[in-house]
C-alpha positions as CSV (number, residue, x, y, z in Angstrom):
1,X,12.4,11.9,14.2
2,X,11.7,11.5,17.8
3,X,9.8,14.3,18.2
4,X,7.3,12.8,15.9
5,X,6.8,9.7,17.4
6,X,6.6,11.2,20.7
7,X,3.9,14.0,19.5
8,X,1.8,10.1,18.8
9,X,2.4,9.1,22.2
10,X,1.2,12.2,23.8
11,X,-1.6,11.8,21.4
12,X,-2.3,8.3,22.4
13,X,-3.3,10.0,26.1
14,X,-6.6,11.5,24.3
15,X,-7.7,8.2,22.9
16,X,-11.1,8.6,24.1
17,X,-11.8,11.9,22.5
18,X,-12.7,10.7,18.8
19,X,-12.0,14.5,17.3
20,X,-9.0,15.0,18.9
21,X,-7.0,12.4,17.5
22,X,-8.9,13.5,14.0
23,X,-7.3,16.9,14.5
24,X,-3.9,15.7,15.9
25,X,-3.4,13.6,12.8
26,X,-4.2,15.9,10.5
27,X,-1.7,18.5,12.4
28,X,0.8,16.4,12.7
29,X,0.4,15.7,9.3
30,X,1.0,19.1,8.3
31,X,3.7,19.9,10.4
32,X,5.4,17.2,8.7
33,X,4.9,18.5,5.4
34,X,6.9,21.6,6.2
35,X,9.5,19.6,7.3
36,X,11.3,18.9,4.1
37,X,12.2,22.3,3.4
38,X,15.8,21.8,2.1
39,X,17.9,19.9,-0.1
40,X,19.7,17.1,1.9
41,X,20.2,13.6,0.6
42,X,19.8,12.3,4.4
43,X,18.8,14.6,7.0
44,X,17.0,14.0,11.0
45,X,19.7,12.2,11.5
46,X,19.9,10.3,15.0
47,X,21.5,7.4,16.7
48,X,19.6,5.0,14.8
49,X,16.9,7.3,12.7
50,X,17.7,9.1,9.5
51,X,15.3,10.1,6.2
52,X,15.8,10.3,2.8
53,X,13.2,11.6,0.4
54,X,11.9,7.8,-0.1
55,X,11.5,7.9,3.9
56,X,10.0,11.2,4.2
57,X,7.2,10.5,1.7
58,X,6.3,7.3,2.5
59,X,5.6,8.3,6.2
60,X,3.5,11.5,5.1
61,X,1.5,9.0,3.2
62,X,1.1,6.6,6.5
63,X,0.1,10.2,8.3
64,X,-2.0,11.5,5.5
65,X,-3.8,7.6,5.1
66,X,-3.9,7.1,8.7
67,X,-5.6,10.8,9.3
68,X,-8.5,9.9,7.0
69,X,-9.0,6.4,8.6
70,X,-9.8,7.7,11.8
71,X,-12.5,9.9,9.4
72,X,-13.8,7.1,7.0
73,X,-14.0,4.5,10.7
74,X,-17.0,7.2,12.1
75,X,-19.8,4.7,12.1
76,X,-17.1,2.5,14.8
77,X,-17.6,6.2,17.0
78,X,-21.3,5.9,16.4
79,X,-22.3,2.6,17.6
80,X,-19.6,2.6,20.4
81,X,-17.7,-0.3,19.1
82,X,-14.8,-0.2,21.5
83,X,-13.6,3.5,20.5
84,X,-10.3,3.0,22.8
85,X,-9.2,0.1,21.5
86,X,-9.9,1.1,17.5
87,X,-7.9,4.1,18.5
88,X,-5.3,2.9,20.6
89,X,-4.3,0.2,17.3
90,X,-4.6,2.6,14.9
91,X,-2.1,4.7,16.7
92,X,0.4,1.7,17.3
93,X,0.1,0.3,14.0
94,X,1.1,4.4,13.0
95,X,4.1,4.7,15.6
96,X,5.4,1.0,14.1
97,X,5.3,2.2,10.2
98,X,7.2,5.8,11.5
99,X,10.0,3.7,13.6
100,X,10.4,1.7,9.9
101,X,10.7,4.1,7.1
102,X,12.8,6.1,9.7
103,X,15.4,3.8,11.3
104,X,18.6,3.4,9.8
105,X,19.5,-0.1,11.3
106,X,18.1,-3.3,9.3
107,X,18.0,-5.1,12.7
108,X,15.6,-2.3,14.5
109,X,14.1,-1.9,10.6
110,X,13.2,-5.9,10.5
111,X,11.5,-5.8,14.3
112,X,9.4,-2.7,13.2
113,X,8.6,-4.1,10.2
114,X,7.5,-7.3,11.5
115,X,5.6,-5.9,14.6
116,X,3.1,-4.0,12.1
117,X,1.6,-7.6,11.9
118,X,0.4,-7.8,15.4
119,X,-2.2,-4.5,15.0
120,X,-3.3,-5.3,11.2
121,X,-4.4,-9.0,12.8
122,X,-6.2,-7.1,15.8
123,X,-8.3,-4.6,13.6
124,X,-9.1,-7.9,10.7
125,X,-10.1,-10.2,13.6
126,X,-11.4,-7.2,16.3
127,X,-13.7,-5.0,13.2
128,X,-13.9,-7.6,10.4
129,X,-17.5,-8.4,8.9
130,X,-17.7,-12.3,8.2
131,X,-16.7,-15.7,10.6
132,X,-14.1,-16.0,7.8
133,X,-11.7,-13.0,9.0
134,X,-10.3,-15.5,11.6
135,X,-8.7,-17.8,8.4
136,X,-8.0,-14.3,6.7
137,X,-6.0,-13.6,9.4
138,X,-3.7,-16.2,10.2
139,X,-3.4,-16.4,6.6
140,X,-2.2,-12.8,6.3
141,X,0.5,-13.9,9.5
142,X,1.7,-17.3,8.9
143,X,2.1,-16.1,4.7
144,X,4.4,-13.2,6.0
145,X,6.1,-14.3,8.9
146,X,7.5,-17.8,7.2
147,X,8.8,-15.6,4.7
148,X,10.2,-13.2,6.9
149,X,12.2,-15.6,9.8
150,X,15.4,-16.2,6.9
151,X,15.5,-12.3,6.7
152,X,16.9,-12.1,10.4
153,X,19.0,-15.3,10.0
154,X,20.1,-13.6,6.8
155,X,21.0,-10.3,8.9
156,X,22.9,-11.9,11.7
157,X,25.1,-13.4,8.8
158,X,25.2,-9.8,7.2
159,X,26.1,-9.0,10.8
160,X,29.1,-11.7,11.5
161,X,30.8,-10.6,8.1
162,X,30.7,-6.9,8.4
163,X,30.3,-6.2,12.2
164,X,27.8,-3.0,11.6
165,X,23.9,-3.3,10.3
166,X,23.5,0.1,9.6
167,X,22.1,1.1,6.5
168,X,24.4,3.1,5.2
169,X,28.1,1.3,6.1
170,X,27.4,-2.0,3.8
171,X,26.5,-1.1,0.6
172,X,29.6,-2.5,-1.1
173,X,29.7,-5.6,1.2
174,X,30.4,-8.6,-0.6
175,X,29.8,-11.9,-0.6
176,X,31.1,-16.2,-0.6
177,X,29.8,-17.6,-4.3
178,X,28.7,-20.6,-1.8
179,X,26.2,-18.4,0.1
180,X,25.3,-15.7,-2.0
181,X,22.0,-17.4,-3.5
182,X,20.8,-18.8,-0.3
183,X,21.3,-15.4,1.4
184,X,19.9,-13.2,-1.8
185,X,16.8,-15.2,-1.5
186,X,16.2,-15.5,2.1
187,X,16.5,-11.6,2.2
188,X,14.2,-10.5,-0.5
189,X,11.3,-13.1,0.3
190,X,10.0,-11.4,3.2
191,X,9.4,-8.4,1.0
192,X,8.5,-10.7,-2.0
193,X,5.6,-11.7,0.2
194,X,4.7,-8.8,1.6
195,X,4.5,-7.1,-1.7
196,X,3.0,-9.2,-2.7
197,X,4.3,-10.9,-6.1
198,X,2.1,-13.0,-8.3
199,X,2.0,-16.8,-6.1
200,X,2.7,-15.3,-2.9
201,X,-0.4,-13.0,-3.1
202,X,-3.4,-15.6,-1.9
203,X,-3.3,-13.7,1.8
204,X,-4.3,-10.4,0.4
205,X,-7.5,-10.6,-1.0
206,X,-8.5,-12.6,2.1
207,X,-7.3,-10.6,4.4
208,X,-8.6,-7.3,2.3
209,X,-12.5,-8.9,2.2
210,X,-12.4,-10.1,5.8
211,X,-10.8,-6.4,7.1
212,X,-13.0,-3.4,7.8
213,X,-13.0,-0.4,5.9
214,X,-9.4,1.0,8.5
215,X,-7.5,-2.6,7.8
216,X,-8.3,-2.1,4.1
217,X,-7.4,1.4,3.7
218,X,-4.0,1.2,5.7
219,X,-3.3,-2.4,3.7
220,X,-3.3,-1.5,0.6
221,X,-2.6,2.2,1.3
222,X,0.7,1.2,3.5
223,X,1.5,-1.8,4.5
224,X,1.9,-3.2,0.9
225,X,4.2,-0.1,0.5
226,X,6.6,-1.7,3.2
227,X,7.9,-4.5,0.5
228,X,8.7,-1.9,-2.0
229,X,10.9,-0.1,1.3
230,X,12.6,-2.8,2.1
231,X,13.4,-4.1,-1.5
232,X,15.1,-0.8,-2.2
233,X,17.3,-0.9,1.2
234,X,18.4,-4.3,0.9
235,X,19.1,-4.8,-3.4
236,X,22.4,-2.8,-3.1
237,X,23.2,-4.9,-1.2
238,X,22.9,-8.1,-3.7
239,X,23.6,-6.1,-6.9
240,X,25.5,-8.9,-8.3
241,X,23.2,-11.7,-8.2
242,X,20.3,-9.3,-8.7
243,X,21.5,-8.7,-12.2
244,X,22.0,-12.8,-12.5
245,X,18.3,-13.5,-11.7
246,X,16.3,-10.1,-12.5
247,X,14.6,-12.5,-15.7
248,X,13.0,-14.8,-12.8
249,X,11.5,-11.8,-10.9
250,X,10.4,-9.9,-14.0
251,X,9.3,-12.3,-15.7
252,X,6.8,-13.7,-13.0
253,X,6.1,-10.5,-11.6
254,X,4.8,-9.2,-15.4
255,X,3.2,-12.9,-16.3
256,X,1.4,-12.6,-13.0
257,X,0.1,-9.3,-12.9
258,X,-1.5,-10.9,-16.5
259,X,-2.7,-13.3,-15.5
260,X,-4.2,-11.5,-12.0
261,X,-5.6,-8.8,-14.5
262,X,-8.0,-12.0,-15.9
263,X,-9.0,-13.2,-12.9
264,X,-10.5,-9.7,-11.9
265,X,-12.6,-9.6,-15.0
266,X,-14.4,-12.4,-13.2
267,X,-14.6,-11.2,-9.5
268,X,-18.4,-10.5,-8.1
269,X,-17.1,-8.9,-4.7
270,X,-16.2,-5.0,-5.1
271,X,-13.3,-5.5,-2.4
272,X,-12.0,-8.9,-4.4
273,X,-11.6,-6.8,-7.4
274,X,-9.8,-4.4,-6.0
275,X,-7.6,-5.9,-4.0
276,X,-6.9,-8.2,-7.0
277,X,-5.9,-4.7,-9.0
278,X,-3.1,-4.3,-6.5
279,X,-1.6,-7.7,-6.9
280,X,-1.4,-6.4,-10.3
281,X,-0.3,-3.3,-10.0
282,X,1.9,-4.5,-7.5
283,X,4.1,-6.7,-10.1
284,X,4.8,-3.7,-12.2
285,X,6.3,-2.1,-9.2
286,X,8.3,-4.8,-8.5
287,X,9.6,-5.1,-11.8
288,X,10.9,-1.9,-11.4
289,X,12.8,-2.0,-8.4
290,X,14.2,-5.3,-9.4
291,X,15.6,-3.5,-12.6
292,X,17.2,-1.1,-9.9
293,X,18.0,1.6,-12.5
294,X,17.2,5.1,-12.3
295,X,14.0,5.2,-14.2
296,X,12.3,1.9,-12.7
297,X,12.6,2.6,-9.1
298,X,11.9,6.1,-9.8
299,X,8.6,4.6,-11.7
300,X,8.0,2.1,-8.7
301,X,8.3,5.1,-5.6
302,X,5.8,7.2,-8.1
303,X,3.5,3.9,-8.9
304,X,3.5,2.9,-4.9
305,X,3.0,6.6,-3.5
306,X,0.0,6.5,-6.4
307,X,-1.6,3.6,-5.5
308,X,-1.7,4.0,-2.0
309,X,-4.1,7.0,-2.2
310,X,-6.2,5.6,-5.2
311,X,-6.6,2.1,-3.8
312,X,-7.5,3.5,-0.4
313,X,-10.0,5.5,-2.1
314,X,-11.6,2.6,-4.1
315,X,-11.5,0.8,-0.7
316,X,-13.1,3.6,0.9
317,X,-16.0,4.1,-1.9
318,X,-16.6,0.7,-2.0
319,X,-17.6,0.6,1.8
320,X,-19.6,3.5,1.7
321,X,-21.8,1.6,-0.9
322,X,-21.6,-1.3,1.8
323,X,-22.8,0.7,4.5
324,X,-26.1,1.4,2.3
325,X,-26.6,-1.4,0.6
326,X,-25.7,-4.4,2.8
327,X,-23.5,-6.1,0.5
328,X,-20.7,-5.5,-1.9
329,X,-21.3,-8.2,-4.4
330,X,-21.8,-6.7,-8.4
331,X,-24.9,-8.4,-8.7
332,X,-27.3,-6.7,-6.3
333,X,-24.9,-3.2,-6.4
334,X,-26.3,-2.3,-10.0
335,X,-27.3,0.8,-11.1
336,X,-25.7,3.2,-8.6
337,X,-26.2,6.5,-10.9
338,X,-29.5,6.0,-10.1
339,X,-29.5,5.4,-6.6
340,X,-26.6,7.6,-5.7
341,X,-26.4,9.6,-8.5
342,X,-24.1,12.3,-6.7
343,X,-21.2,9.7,-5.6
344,X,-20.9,8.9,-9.7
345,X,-18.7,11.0,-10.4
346,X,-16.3,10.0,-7.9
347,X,-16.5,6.6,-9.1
348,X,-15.8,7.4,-12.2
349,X,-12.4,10.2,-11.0
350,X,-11.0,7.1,-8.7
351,X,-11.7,4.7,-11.8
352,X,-9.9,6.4,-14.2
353,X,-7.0,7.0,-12.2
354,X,-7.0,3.5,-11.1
355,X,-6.3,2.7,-14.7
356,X,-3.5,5.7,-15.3
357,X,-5.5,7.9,-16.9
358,X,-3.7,11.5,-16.9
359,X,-3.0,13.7,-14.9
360,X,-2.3,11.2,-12.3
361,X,0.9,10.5,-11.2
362,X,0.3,6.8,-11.3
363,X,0.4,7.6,-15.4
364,X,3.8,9.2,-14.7
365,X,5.1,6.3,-12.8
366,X,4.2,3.8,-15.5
367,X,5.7,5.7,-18.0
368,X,8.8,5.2,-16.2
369,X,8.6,1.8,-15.4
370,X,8.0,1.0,-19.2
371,X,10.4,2.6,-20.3
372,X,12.8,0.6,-18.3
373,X,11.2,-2.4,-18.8
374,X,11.6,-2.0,-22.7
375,X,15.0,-0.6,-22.5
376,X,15.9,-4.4,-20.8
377,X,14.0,-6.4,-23.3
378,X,11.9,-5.6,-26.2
379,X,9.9,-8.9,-25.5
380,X,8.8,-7.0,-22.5
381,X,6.3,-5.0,-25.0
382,X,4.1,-7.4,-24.9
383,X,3.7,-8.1,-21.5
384,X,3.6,-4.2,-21.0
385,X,1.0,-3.4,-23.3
386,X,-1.4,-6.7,-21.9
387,X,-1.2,-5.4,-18.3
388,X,-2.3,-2.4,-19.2
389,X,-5.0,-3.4,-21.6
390,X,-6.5,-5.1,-18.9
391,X,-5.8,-2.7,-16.5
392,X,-8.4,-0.5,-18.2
393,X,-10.6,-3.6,-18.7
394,X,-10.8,-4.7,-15.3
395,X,-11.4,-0.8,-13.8
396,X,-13.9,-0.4,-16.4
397,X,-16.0,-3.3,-16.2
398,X,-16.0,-2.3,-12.3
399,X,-17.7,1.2,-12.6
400,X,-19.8,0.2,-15.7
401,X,-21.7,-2.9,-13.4
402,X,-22.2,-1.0,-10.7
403,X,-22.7,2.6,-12.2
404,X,-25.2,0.9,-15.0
405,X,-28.1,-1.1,-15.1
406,X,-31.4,-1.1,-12.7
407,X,-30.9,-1.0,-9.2
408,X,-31.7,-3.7,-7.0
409,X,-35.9,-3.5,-6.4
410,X,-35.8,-4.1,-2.6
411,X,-33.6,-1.6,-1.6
412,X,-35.1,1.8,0.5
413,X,-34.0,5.0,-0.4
414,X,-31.0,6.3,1.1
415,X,-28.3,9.5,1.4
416,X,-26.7,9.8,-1.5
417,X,-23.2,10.8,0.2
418,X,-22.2,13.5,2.9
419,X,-20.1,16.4,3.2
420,X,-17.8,13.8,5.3
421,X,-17.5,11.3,2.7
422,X,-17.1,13.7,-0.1
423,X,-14.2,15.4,2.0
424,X,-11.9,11.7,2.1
425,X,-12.8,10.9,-1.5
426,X,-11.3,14.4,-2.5
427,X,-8.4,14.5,0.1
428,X,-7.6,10.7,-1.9
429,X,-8.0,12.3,-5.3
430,X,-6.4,16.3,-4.8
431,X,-3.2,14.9,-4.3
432,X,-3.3,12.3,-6.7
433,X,-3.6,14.4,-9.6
434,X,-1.9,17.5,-8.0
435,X,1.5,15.7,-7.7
436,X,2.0,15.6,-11.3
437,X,2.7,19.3,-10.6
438,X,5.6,19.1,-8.5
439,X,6.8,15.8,-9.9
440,X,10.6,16.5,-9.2
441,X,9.3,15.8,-5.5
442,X,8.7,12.4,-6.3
443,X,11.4,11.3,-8.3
């Protein structure tokens, strides 16, 4: 695993040649992906690093998302707006997410983890739009790091009971009735938060309206992926209580993403909307991996390794309308089929997988995840088949506002989209609906 974050740091020494950091992502991203040529449950294995499938495709995606930041972040290249320092962020915030879905040691896992904060606040506060990123951003840190600080009192104690925190020598640890609910829930807040679960979410849409179109993309294309990770390294080790309080987390989780589903029907700001869409789709993951059998984490990696590339797509279409129109609010962004009749269609491709729409593999992941969900508790039908109602309603009303209608009078003609923009929308979407393919990959 080494040789991977090293090949970053070496690529770090280039920082003020835009292109070649373009190109070395995009070959490091592809040497990657002939990596995994082999059958191995755990394999790289080091002093403290290791990967499982979960690991390997989670940091492809943070190569692959990463890769077509530096592409969607050109105009930062052409109005000079500190090129080093967008780089040199970009490429920390990258070498932090490798070191976490690759380590094998909760302790070095929890520092990585939590030092992924420290560039996501620099590129909200350093390339945000509005005066408001500055509350957006100690939001985002004081939201995740006062959930986090009873993880790492939690693993010292895991640490004092079983002398070892590697991943893979305390599954069957056990624990004192007395302590077992204070230490269950002091461990799984920090990825509660980050993941974020329905009333823990109110950082996120901040932080995703105040970020620029790179905070956005690796947010809801990553970062949010890092609660799901650490949920599914440290259940096993609470499987008893788990199964004593999996109603609590299901139920809020599926309630929530309801009741997050309404409020989007009444969001104005493109980026509100869909950042609200991942709160949602976000609680179905969760209920998943709380279920912890086979088919609802296998549903949860599918739905987070989904949503990561179609949310940073949506994230990424929605700026390129901001760049031409000025503003991202549904009121004035009417009518786009007229004004940019050519980026339609990928509104309407990024839509419909947004809302599960096959061949996308975020279909195949909610499949799974209701399935499991249904085999718990029939009762869970209902909340089921209301998130996804208005998982459809919410997309929908989003293209048909700004797809339909007249366009905003005042506004000069414009390029409808280039080859550059129409190259990240399809890198996004290609995978997306080609994974379905190959889905013994993913699951």
């Amino acid at each position: 695993m080494l040789k991977f974050i090293i090949s970053l740091m070496v690529m770090m020494i280039f920082m003020k040649e835009w292109s070649m950091i373009q190109v070395g992502l995009f070959f490091v991203c592809f040497l990657f992906s002939v990596f995994c040529s082999h059958d191995f449950y755990i394999y790289n294995l080091g002093s403290f690093w290791g990967m499982d499938y979960f690991s390997y495709m989670l940091i492809f995606l943070s190569l692959w998302i990463m890769s077509l930041i530096i592409s969607a972040s050109v105009n930062i290249k052409f109005n000079n707006n500190y090129i080093f320092m967008f780089l040199s962020v970009n490429m920390v915030l990258l070498m932090f997410l490798l070191i976490t879905f690759s380590t094998m040691d909760y302790l070095l896992f929890y520092i990585s983890f939590e030092a992924t904060l420290i560039p996501t606040f620099i590129l909200i506060l350093g390339w945000g739009y509005q005066p408001e990123r500055i509350q957006a951003g100690v939001y985002m840190l004081f939201y995740t790091l006062f959930a986090s600080l009873p993880l790492l009192i939690s693993l010292f104690s895991i640490y004092k009971e079983s002398g070892s925190l590697n991943m893979n020598m305390i599954y069957n640890f056990t624990f004192n009735n007395m302590m077992m609910f204070i230490w269950f829930f002091s461990s799984i807040m920090a990825f509660v938060v980050k993941l974020p679960m329905y009333l823990f979410h109110l950082w996120l849409p901040k932080a995703h309206v105040e970020a620029p179109v790179a905070g956005s993309m690796i947010l809801a294309g990553i970062l949010l992926k890092l609660g799901g990770y650490g949920l599914i390294r440290i259940l096993p080790l609470f499987s008893q209580i788990n199964k004593m309080m999996s109603w609590m987390w299901v139920g809020v989780s599926i309630l929530g993403g309801v009741m997050i589903s309404l409020s989007c029907l009444r969001q104005m700001d493109m980026k509100s909307l869909i950042a609200y869409s991942s709160v949602a789709h976000m609680g179905l993951v969760m209920s998943g991996l709380i279920m912890f059998g086979w088919w609802g984490v296998n549903g949860a990696v599918v739905i987070m390794i989904g949503h990561g590339l179609c949310s940073s797509g949506m994230f990424c279409l929605a700026n390129m309308v901001y760049e031409r129109m000025g503003s991202r609010s549904l009121l004035i962004n009417k009518g786009l089929l007229g004004f940019m009749p050519s980026m339609a269609i990928w509104w309407f491709l990024l839509s419909i997988s947004n809302m599960a729409a096959p061949p996308t593999i975020n279909l195949l992941g909610e499949i799974n995840i209701i399935m499991s969900l249904i085999s718990w508790s029939k009762m869970m039908m209902v909340g089921v088949s209301l998130l996804s109602f208005f998982s459809a309603a919410y997309t929908l009303y989003l293209y048909s506002l700004s797809q339909h209608g007249l366009f905003y009078n005042s506004l000069y003609s414009c390029c409808s989209g280039k080859v550059r923009e129409y190259l990240i929308l399809s890198l996004h979407w290609i995978p997306l609906n080609l994974l379905i393919l190959k889905s013994n990959l993913i699951m």
